[in-house]
C-alpha positions as CSV (number, residue, x, y, z in Angstrom):
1,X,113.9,100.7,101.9
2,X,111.6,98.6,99.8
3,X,112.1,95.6,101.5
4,X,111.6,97.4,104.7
5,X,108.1,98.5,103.7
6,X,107.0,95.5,101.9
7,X,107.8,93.8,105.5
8,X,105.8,96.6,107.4
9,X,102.8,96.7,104.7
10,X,102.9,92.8,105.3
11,X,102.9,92.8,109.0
12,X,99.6,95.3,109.1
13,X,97.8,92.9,107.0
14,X,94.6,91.4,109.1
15,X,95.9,88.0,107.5
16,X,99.1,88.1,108.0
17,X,99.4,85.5,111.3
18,X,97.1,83.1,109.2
19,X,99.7,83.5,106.0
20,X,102.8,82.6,108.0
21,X,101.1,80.1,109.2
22,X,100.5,78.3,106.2
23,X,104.3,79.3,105.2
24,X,105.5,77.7,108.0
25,X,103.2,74.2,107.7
26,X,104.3,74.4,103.9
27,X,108.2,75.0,104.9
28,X,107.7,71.8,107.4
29,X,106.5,69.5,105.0
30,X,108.8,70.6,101.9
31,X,111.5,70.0,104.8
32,X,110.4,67.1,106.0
33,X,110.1,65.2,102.9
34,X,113.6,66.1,100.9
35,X,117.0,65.0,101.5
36,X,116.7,67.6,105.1
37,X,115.2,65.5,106.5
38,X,117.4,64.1,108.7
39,X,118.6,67.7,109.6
40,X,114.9,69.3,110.6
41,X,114.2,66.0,112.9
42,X,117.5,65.9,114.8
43,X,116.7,69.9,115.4
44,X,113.8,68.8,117.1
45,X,115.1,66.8,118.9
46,X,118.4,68.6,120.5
47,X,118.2,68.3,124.3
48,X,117.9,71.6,126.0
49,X,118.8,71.4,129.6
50,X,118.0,74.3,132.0
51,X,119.1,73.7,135.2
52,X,119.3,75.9,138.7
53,X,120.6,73.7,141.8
54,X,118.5,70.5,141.7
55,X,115.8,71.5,140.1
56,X,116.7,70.3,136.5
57,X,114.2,70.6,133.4
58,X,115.7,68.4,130.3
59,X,113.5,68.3,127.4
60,X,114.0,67.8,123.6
61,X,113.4,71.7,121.5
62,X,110.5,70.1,120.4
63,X,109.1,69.7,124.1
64,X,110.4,72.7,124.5
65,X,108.2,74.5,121.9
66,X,105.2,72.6,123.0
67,X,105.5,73.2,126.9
68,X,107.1,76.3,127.1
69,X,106.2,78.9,124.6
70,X,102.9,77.5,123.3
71,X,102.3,78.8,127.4
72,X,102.8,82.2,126.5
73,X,100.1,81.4,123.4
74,X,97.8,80.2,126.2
75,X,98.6,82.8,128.2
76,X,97.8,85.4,125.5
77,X,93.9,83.2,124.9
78,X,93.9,83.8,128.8
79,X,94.1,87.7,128.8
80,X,91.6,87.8,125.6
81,X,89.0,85.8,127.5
82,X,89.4,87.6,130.6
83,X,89.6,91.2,129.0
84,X,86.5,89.9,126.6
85,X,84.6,88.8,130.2
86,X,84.9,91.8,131.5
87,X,84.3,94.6,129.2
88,X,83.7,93.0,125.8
89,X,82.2,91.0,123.6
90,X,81.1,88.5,126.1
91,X,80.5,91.1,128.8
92,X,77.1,90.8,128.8
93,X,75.3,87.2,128.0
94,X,73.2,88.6,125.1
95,X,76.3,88.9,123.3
96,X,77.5,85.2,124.3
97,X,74.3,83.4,123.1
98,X,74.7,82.7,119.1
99,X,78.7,82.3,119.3
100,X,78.5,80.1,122.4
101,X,75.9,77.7,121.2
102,X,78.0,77.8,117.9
103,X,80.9,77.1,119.4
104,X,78.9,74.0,121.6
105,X,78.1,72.5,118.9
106,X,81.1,73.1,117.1
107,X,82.9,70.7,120.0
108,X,80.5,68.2,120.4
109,X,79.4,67.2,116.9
110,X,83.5,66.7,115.6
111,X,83.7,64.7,118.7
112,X,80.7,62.4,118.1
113,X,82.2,61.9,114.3
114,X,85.9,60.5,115.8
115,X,83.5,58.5,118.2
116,X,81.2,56.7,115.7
117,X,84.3,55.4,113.7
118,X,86.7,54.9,116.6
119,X,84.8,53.8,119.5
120,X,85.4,50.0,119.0
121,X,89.3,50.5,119.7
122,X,90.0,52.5,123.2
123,X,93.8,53.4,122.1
124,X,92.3,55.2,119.0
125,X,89.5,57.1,121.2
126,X,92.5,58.9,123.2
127,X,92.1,61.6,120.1
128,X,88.5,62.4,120.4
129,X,88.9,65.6,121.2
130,X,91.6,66.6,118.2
131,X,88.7,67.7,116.0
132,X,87.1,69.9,118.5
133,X,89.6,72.7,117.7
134,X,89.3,75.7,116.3
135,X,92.9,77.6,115.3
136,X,91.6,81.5,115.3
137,X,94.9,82.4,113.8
138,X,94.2,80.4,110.9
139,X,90.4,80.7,110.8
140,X,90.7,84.5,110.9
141,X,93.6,85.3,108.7
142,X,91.5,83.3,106.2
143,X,88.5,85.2,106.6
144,X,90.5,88.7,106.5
145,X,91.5,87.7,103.0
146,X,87.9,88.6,102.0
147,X,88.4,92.0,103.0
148,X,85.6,94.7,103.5
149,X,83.0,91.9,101.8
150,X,82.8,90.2,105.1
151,X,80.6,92.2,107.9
152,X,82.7,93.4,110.8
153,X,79.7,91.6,112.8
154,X,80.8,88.0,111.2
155,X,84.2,88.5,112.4
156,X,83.4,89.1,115.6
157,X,80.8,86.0,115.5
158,X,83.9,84.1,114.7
159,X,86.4,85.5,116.6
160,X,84.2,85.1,119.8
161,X,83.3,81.6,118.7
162,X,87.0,80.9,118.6
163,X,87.8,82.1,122.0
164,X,84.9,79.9,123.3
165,X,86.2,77.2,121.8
166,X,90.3,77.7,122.9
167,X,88.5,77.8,126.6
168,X,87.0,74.7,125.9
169,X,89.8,73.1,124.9
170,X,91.6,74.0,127.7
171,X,88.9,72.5,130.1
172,X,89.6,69.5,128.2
173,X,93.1,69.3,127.9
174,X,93.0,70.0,132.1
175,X,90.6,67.1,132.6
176,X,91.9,64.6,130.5
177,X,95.4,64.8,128.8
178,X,96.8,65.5,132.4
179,X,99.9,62.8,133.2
180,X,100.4,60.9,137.0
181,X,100.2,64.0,139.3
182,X,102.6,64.8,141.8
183,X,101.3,66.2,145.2
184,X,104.4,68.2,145.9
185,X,104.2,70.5,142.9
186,X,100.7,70.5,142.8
187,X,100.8,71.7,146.2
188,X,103.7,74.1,145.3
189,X,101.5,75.3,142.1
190,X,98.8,76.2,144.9
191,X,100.9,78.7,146.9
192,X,102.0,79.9,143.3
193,X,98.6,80.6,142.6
194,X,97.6,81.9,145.8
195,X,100.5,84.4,146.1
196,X,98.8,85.9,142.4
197,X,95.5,85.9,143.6
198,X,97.1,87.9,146.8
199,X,98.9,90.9,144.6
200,X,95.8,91.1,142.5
201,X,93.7,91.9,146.1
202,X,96.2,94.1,147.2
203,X,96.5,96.2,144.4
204,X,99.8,96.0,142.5
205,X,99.7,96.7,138.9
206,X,103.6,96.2,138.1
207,X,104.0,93.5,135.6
208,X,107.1,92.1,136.6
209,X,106.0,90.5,139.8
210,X,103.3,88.7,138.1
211,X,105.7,87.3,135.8
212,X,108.3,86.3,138.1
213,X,105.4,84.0,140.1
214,X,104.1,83.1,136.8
215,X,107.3,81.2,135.8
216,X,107.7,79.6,139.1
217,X,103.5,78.4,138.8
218,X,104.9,77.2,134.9
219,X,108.2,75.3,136.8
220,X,105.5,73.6,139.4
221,X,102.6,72.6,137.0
222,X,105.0,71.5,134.6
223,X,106.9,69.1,137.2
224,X,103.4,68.5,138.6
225,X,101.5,66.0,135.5
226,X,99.5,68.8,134.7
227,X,99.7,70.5,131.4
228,X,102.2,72.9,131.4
229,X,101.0,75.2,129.5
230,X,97.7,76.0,131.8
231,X,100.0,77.8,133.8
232,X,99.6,80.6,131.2
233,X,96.0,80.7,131.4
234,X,95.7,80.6,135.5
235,X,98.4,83.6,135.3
236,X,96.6,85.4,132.8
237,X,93.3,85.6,135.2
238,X,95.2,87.1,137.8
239,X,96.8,89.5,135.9
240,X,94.3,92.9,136.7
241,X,92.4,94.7,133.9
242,X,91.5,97.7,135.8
243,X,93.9,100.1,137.6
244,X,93.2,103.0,139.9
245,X,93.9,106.4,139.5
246,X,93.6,105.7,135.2
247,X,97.0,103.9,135.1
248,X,97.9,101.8,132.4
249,X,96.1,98.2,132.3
250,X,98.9,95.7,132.9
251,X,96.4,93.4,131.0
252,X,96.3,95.7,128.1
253,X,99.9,96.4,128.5
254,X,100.8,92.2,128.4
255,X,97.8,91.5,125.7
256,X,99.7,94.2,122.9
257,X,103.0,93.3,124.0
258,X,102.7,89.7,123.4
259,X,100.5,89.6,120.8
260,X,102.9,90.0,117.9
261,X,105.3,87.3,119.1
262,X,102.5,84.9,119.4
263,X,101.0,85.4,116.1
264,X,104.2,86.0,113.9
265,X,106.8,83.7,116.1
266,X,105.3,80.9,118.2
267,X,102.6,80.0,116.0
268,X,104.8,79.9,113.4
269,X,107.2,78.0,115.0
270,X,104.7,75.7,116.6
271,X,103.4,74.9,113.0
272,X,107.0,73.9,111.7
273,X,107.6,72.0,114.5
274,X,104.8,69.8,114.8
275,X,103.3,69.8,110.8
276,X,106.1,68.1,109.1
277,X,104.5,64.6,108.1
278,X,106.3,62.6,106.7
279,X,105.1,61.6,103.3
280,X,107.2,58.6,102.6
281,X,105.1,55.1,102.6
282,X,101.9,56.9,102.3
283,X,99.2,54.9,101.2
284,X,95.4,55.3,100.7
285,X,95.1,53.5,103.8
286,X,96.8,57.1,105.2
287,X,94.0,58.7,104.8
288,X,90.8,56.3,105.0
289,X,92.4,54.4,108.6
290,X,89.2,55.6,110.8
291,X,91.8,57.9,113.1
292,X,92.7,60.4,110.4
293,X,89.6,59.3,108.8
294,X,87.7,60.4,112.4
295,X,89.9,63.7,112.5
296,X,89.1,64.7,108.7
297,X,86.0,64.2,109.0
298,X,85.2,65.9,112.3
299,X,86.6,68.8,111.4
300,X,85.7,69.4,107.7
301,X,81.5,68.3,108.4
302,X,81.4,67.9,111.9
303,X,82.4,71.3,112.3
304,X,80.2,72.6,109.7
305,X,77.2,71.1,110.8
306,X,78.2,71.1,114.4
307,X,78.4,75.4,114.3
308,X,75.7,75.8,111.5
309,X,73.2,73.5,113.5
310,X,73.4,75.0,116.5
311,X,73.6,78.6,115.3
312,X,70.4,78.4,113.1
313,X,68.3,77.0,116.1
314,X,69.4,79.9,118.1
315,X,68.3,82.7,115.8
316,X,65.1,80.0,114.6
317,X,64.5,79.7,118.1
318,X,64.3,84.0,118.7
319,X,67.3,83.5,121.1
320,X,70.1,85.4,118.9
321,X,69.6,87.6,115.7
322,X,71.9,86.7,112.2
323,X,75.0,89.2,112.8
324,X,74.3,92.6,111.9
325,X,74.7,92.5,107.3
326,X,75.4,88.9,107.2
327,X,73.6,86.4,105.3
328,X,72.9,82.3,105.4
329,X,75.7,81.9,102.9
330,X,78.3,83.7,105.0
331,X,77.2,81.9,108.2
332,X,78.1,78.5,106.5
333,X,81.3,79.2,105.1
334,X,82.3,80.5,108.4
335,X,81.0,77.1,110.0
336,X,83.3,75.7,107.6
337,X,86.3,78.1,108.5
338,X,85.7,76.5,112.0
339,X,87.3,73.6,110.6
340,X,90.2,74.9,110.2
341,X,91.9,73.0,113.6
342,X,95.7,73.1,113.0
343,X,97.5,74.4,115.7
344,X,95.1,73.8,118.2
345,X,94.3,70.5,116.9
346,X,98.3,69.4,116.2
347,X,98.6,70.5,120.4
348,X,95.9,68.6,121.5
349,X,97.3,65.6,118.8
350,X,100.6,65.4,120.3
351,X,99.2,64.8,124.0
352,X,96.7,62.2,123.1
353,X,98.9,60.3,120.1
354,X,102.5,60.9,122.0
355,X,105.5,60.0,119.6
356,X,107.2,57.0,120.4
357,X,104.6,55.9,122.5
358,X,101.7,55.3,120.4
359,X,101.0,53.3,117.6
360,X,98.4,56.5,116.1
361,X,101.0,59.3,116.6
362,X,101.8,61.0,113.1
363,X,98.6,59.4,111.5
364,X,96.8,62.0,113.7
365,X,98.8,64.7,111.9
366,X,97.5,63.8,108.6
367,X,93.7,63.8,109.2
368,X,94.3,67.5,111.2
369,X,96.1,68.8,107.6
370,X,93.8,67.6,105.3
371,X,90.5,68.5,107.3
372,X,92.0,71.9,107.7
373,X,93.0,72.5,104.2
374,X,89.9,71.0,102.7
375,X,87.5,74.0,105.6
376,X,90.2,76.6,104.7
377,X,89.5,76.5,101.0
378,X,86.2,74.9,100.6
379,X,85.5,77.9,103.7
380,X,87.2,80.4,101.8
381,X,85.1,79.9,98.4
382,X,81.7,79.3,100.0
383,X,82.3,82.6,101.9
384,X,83.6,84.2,99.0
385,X,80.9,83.3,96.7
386,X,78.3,84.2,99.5
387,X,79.5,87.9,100.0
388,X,79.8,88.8,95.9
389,X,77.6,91.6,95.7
390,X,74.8,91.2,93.2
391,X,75.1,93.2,89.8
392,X,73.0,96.2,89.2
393,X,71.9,96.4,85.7
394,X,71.2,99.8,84.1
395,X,68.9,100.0,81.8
């Protein structure tokens, strides 16, 4: 009975995603570096074969993991942006002004920091846009271990910031981390996303047809040299909001349904599969080569001053007010939790910096972990420190 409640008290915790996240990045790397070793990379690499006729998919678990159910994490960003469009915080573009120039210039500035030490070697600049993520999991779960000290109003800056940003990066990762394209399954991927578009018009709010086309759409984008995992985001923007006759939203219905196997098993997952760096052979040169180097640094001040920058000239500027009970302090230690990349940044790693192909892959992974551990604590104290309430002395 005690365990099952200190499970159930765990699981309501605002934080909890962003603590098993760390758990699982932690786990990866204790792995990773003891005498297991051998044992957690040849489970990544055990070659899963689904196969129905001649239409064969054979992919290591790790490709697995990164194509297949990182879709439904994109799928899951899809529905929130949509159901935020529509009727929330970015229904109306008042609401969109100080988290979307904050979240501008918390891509652009990052990606001008991997630029100015990278751009003389154009292998290298395939990871400009590592440092331009935002992991919300993370960034949140961090935040929520402040508690009531943080404004509800300063969550929602962030949160909105960080959905802003996921859509960003999934513009980029569309445009340029897409492989040789194939005309047949692009074509194939068209009908797929036709037929949604169709049962959206017509009415049908029954999840299960949606789903079924929605795997087919993942079968063709994947075989296609587009990023697979778009599919999720293209089938969440069909998927309808609104019903007739006040039936359930199959949105809604999808959104809490796969919320809590995204945040407490395919992030966590994703994490261990993809954080464990290898620490043997590291040198200083680890961490000062200009692509980590680029990465760290994009994330830890080009983030900061990126999403601080451009959110002061807004409210300097009269085109956004400071949330509701926040103050200058709490502003910049959330611009700092905005450096917080990891899983975002370790997905958008491993299709710039491929394994086995490039000469940068793994050195990636250690700028992303020490840029985001360096914003999640230096974030976490400035924050902290910033939201102590001042003493009233009696006299």
């Amino acid at each position: 009975m005690f365990v099952r409640y200190t499970f159930k008290r765990f699981f309501q915790l605002e934080a909890a995603g962003g603590l098993l996240l760390i758990a699982a990045a932690g786990l990866a790397l204790l792995v990773n570096n003891s005498p297991l070793s051998w044992l957690y990379n040849g489970l990544l690499e055990v070659p899963v074969v689904a196969q129905i006729g001649a239409l064969k998919i054979a992919k290591p678990l790790l490709l697995w993991i990164n194509d297949g159910l990182m879709a439904l994490f994109f799928l899951l960003i899809g529905l929130e942006v949509k159901r935020e469009v529509i009727q929330g915080h970015l229904a109306r573009p008042s609401q969109i002004v100080l988290p979307g120039a904050a979240a501008i210039g918390g891509m652009v500035v990052p990606a001008l920091f991997f630029w100015a030490l990278n751009n003389d070697n154009p292998a290298a600049m395939s990871g400009w846009a590592i440092p331009m993520a935002t992991d919300i999991a993370f960034a949140l779960g961090v935040l929520a271990l402040l508690g009531k000290r943080v404004p509800v109003s300063l969550k929602l800056f962030l949160m909105t910031l960080a959905i802003i940003d996921d859509l960003g990066a999934i513009i980029v990762i569309a445009l340029f981390y897409s492989g040789e394209l194939s005309n047949l399954s692009l074509a194939l991927a068209a009908a797929s996303i036709a037929t949604l578009i169709a049962m959206n018009r017509l009415g049908i709010v029954k999840l299960a047809p949606y789903l079924v086309v929605g795997v087919v759409l993942w079968v063709c984008v994947l075989k296609s040299g587009v990023h697979a995992t778009l599919a999720g985001v293209v089938l969440a923007f069909c998927i309808p909001l609104k019903t007739a006759r006040d039936l359930p939203s199959p949105l809604q219905q999808l959104e809490h349904g796969l919320h809590p196997w995204v945040a407490y098993g395919i992030l966590p997952l994703f994490a261990f599969a993809n954080a464990g760096v290898s620490l043997s052979g590291v040198t200083l040169d680890s961490f000062t080569h200009h692509v980590p180097l680029g990465i760290a640094m994009g994330l830890l001040l080009g983030k900061t001053l990126g999403v601080f920058g451009l959110t002061w000239l807004a409210i300097k500027t009269g085109l956004a007010a400071l949330p509701i009970g926040a103050n200058w302090g709490q502003v910049m230690g959330v611009s700092i939790l905005c450096g917080i990349g990891f899983t975002m940044s370790l997905f958008v790693g491993s299709l710039a910096f491929v394994p086995g192909e490039s000469e940068f892959a793994g050195m990636d992974r250690m700028g992303i972990l020490t840029g985001s551990i360096l914003a999640a604590l230096i974030g976490y104290a400035v924050t902290a420190l910033a939201s102590r309430k001042p003493v009233i002395r009696k006299h």
